[in-house]
C-alpha positions in Angstrom: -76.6 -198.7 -24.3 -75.9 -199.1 -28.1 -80.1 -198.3 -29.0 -79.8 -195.6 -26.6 -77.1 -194.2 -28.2 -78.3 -195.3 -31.6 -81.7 -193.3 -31.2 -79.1 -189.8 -30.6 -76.5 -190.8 -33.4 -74.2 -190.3 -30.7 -70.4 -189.9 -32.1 -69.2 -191.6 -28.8 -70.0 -195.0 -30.6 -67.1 -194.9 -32.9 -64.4 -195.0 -30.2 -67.1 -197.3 -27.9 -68.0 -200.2 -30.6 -67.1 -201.6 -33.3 -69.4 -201.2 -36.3 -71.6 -204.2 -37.2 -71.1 -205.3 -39.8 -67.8 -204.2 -40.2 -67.0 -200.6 -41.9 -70.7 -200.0 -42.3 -71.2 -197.4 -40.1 -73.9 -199.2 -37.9 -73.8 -200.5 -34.6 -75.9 -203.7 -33.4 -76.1 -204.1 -29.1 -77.1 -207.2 -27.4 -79.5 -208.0 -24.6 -78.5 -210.0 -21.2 -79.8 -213.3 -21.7 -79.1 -213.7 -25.4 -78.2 -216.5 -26.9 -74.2 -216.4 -27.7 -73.2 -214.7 -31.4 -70.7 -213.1 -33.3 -73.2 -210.9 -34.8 -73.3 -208.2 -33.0 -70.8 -205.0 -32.1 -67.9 -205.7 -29.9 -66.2 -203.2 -27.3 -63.7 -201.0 -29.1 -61.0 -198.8 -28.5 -62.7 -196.7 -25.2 -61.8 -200.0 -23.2 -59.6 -201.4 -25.0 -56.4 -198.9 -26.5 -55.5 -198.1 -29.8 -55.8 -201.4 -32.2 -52.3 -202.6 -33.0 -54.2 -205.2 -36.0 -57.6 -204.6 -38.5 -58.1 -207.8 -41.0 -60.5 -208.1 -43.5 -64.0 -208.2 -42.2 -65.3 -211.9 -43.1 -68.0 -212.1 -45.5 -70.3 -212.3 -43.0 -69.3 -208.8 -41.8 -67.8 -209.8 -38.7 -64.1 -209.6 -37.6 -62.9 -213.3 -37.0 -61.7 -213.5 -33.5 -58.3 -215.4 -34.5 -56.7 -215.1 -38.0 -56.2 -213.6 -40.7 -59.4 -211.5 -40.2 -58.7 -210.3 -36.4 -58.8 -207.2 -34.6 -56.9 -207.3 -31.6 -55.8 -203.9 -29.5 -52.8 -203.1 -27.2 -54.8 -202.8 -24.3 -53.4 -199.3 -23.0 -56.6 -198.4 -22.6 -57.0 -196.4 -18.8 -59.3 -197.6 -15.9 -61.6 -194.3 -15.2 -62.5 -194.1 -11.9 -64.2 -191.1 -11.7 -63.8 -188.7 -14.4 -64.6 -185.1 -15.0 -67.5 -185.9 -16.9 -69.1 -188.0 -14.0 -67.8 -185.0 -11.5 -70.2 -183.0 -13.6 -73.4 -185.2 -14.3 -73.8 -185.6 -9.9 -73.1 -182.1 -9.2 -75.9 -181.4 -12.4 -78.3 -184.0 -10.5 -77.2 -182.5 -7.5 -77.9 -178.4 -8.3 -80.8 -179.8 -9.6 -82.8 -180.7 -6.5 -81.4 -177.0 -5.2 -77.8 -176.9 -4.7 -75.6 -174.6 -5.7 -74.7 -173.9 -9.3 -76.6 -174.1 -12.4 -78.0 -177.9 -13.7 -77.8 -177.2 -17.3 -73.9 -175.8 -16.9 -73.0 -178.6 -15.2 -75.0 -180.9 -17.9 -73.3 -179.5 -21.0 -70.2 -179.3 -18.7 -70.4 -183.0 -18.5 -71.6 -184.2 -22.0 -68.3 -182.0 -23.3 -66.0 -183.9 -20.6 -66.8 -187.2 -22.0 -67.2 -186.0 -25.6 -63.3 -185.4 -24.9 -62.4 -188.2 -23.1 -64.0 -190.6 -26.0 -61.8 -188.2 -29.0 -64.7 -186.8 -30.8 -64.1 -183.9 -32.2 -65.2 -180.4 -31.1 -67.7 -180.0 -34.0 -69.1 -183.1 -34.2 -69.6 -182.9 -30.1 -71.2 -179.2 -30.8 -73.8 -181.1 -33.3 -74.7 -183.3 -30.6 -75.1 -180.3 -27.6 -77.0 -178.8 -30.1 -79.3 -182.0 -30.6 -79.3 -183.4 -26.8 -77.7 -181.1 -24.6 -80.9 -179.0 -23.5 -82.4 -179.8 -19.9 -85.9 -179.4 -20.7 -89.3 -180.4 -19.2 -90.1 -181.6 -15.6 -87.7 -182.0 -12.8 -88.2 -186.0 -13.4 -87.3 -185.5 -17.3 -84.3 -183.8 -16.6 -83.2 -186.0 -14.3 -83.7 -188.8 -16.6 -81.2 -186.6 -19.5 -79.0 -186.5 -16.8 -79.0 -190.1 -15.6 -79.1 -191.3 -18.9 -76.0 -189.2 -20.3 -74.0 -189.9 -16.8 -74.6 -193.4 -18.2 -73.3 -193.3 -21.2 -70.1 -190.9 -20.0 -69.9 -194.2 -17.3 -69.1 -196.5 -19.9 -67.0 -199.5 -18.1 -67.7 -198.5 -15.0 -69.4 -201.3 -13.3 -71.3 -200.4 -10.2 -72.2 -196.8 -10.6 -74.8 -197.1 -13.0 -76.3 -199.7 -11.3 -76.7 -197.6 -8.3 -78.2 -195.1 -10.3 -80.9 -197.3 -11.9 -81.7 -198.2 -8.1 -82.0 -194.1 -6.6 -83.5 -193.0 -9.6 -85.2 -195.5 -12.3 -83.1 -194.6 -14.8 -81.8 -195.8 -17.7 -84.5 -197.9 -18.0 -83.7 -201.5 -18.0 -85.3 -204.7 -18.5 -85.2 -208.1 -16.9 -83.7 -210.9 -18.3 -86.1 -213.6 -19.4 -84.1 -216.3 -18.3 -82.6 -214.8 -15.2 -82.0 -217.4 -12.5 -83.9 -214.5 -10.3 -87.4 -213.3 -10.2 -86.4 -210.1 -11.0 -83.4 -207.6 -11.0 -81.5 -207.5 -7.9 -81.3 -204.8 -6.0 -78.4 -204.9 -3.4 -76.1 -207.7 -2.4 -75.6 -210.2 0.2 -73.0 -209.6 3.0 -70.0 -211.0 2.7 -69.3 -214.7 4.2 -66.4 -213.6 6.4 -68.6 -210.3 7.6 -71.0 -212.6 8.8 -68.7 -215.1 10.4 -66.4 -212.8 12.2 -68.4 -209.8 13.0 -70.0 -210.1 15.6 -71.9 -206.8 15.2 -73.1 -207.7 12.0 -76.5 -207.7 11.1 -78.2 -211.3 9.7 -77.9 -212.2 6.4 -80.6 -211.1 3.7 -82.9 -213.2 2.5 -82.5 -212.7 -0.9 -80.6 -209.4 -3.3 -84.2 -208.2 -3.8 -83.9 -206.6 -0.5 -83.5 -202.8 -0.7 -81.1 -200.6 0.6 -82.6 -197.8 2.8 -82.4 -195.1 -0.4 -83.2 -197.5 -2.9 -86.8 -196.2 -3.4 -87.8 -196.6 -7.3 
């Protein structure tokens, strides 16, 4: 997420990350699998509320967890369970394959929903409209805009983007080079009790590389 949003200079990163190293202005993401590190950006005041305690940056440029050189937040921050912006990118993806309303409305509709929601200001969220907010190219390329932006708006939301990934390709991911699975899972096994109880249930999966019936990428 952070190159992604790195490659657009999106202004969502202020209020998403912390900058790396501190007060620079740049953001540094890490990769499932790597090793652990304080050298990288952490998740900022999006998920976390308004921070009630910035210390120095260390010489290193990191903030020190503990201490004197700690950031810590008040953790008001809301749970967003399905937001106007999100409203927006399905009904785009939606009016996109034919129904009703216009995909590019809903698109910009969406991009300025979360543009809101992460406090960026209207100009600087009219710089980035201006930059990425153009549905352009084949049905598949806009589709990916829209995945990919719905992604980003999705920020802390757990399941929705991987559900995405899994209908439509996008964003695309990697797989984890030390994954204890031969490759990214794609749905997950029935619960224990479902199995026990239910009589009506079907048999377990063999493994959460079986796909769901939709899951066709």
């Amino acid at each position: 997420m952070v190159d992604l949003m790195n490659g657009k200079a999106d202004p969502r990163r202020v209020t998403y990350f912390t900058n790396f190293p501190a007060n620079s202005g740049s953001y540094k993401g890490a990769v499932s699998g790597d090793g652990s590190s304080q050298q990288y950006s952490r998740i900022h005041t999006y998920l976390r509320g308004a921070t009630t305690k910035v210390g120095p940056a260390l010489p290193t440029g990191d903030w020190d967890p503990t201490g004197t050189n700690s950031i810590s937040y008040n953790g008001a921050a809301p749970i967003r369970m399905l937001t106007f912006a999100e409203y927006n990118f399905i009904r785009a993806e939606a009016a996109l394959y034919g129904a009703p309303g216009d995909p590019q409305a809903f698109f910009t509709a969406g991009i300025t929903a979360s543009m809101k929601d992460a406090g960026v200001s209207d100009a600087d969220a009219l710089i980035y409209l201006n930059a990425q907010g153009t549905l352009t190219g084949s049905v598949d390329q806009k589709l990916k805009k829209i995945i990919e932006e719905k992604y980003v708006a999705n920020f802390g939301v757990a399941v929705e983007p991987w559900t995405d990934w899994r209908r439509t390709g996008y964003p695309a991911i990697s797989k984890v080079g030390n994954a204890v699975m031969s490759d990214i899972p794609r749905s997950l096994f029935y619960p224990s009790n479902e199995i026990d109880l239910n009589r009506n249930a079907p048999p377990q999966k063999a493994s959460m590389l079986e796909r769901i019936f939709w899951d066709k990428q």
